[in-house]
C-alpha positions as CSV (number, residue, x, y, z in Angstrom):
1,X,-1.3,-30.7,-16.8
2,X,0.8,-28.5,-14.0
3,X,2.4,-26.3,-16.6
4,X,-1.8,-25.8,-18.1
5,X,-2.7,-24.9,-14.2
6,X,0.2,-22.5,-14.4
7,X,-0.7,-20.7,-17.6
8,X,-4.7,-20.6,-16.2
9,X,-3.1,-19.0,-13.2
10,X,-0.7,-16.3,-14.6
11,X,-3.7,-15.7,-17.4
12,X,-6.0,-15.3,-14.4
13,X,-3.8,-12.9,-12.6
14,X,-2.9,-10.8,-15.4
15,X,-6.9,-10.3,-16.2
16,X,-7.3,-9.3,-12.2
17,X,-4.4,-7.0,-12.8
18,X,-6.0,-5.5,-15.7
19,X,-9.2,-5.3,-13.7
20,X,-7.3,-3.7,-11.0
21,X,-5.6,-1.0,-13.6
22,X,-8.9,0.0,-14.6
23,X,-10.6,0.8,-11.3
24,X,-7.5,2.9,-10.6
25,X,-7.9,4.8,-13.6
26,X,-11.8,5.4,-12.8
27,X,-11.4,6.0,-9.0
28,X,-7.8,8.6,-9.6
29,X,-8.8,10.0,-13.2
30,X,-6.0,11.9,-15.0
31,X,-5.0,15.2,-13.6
32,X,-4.1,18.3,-15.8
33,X,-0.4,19.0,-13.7
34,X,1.0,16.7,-10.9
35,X,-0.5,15.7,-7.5
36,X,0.2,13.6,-4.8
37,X,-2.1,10.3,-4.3
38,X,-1.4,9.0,-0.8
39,X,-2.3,5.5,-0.6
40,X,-2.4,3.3,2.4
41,X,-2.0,-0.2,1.8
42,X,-1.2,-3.2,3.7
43,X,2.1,-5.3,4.4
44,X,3.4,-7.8,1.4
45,X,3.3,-10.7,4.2
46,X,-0.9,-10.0,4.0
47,X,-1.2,-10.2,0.9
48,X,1.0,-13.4,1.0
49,X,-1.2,-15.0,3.8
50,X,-4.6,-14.4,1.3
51,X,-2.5,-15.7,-1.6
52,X,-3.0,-12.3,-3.8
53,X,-0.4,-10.2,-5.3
54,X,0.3,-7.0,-3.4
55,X,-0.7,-3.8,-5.1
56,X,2.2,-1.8,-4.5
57,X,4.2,-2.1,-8.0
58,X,0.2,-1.9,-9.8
59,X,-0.1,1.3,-7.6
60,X,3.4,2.9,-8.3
61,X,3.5,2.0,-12.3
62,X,-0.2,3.3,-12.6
63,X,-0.6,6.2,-10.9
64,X,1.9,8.4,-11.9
65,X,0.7,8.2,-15.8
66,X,-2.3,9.8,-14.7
67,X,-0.5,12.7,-12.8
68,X,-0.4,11.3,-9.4
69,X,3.0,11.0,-7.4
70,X,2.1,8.2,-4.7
71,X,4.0,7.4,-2.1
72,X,2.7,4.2,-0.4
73,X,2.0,3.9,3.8
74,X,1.6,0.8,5.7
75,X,-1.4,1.2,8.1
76,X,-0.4,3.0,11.4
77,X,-1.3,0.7,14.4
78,X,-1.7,2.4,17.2
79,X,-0.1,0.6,20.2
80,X,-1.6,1.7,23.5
81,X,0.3,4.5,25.7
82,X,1.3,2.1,28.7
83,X,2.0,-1.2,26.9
84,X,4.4,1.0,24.4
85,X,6.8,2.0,27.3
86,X,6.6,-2.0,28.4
87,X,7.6,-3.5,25.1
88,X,10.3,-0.8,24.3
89,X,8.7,1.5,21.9
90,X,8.5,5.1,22.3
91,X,5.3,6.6,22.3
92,X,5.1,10.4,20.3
93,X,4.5,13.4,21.9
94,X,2.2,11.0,24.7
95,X,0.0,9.6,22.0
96,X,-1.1,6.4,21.6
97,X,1.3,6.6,18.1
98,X,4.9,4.9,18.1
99,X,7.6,7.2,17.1
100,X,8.7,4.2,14.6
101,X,5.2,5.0,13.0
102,X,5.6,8.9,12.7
103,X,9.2,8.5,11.5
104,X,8.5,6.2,8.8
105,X,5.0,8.2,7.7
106,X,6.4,12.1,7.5
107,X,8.4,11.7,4.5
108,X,5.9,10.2,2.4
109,X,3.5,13.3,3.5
110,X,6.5,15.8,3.6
């Protein structure tokens, strides 16, 4: 009985993964040359928490056989100006943006 709830499982997953291919393909069609395709997605441990499979190895096998070089961002949270000083991080440039954030964005937009 488990190993039939297994099987249902990875069946179901594979047809949501297949579902998921194809809305990438329709949304991002195939370019003539190469072009960049940033995507911003959210942590693994979210995807965990709501028991679905994260994107980012769908997103990085998919996308460049339709032309698309995609580097992947975790969403920037802004942390406000005065609490950044108080928990240690460095703000950028006196924006409400950590420096962590900036450093770990520019080379997927460089």
């Amino acid at each position: 009985m488990r190993c039939q709830d297994q099987s249902a499982r990875e069946a179901h997953r594979k047809q949501e993964r297949e579902q998921r291919v194809e809305a990438l393909r329709k949304e991002f069609p195939e370019a003539d040359h190469m072009v960049g395709c940033l995507v911003e997605i959210g942590k693994p441990v979210n995807f965990a928490m709501a028991g679905e499979d994260d994107d980012k190895g769908l997103l990085k096998d998919t996308l460049p056989k339709l032309n698309r070089h995609v580097p992947c961002l975790h969403p920037v949270a802004a942390a406000p100006w005065p609490d950044a000083e108080k928990a240690g991080l460095k703000p950028f440039e006196y924006s409400d943006i950590r420096c962590e954030d900036v450093h770990g964005a520019a080379p997927s937009v460089s």
